[in-house]
N, C-alpha and C positions, 0 to 999 in steps of 0.2 A: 275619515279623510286624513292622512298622514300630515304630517308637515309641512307648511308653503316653503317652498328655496327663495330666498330673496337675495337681490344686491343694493349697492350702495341706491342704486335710483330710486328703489322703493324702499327704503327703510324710512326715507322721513313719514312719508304716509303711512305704512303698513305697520311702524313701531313709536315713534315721535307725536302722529297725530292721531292713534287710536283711541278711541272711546272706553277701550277696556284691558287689564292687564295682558302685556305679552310678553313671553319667554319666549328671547332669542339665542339657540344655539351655536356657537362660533365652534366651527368643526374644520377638518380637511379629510377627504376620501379615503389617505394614507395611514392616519389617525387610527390605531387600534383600538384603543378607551373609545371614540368618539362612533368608531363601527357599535361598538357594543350601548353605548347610549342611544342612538339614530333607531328602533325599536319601541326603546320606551318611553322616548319624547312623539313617535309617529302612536304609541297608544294615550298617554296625555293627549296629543291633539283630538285623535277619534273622541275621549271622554268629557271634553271643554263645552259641549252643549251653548256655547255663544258666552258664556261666562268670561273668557278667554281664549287665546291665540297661542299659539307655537310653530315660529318661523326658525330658520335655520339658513344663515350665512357662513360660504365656504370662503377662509381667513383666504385661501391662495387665490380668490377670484376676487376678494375683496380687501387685501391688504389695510388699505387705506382706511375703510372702514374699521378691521380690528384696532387697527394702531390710534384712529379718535376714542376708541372708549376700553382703553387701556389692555387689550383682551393679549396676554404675553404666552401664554398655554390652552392649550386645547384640550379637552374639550374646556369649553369656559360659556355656562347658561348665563344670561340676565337675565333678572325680572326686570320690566320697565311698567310705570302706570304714569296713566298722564304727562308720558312725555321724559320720564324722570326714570334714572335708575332709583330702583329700589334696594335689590340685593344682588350678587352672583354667587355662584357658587362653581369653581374649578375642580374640574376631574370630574370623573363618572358618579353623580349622586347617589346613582340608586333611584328608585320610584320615588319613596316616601322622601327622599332628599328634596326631589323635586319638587311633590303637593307640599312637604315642609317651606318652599321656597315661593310655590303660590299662594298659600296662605297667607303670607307679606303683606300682600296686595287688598287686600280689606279691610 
């Protein structure tokens, strides 16, 4: 299952009040780096087995949202657990950038 798209309505639930780490994507359509990431964040999500989540918020649909959690460049993943940021990491990680970035979360 690729990545859930979410907006500000569901971010408190689906990343704030989650039970379990979740990397969320801050992207825009336009975004070339973040074409190229939207792939390998939709196969992390297929490989998450309930371990974890991976949603994806589009900055132009949800401005207001980028601008509370500082998100200034695109692509820009977060990890969140419990409600908290963990880490981000800006620009296109790579896979292993990313499982480097869920491993955090433990």
């Amino acid at each position: 299952m690729p990545a859930q798209h979410i907006d500000a309505d569901a971010f408190e639930e689906k990343v704030i009040k989650a039970d379990k780490p979740v990397l969320v994507d801050f992207f825009a359509e336009w975004c070339g780096p973040c074409q190229v990431a939207a792939p390998v964040l939709d196969e992390l999500a297929d490989e998450a087995a309930g371990k974890y989540e991976v949603v994806k918020v589009d900055v132009d649909q949800s401005q207001e949202l980028a601008g509370k959690h500082g998100v200034m460049s695109i692509p820009t993943v977060i990890l969140f657990n419990k409600g908290e940021e963990v880490e981000r990491k800006i620009g296109f990680g790579g896979k292993q950038g990313y499982q480097d970035l869920l491993s955090k979360a433990a």
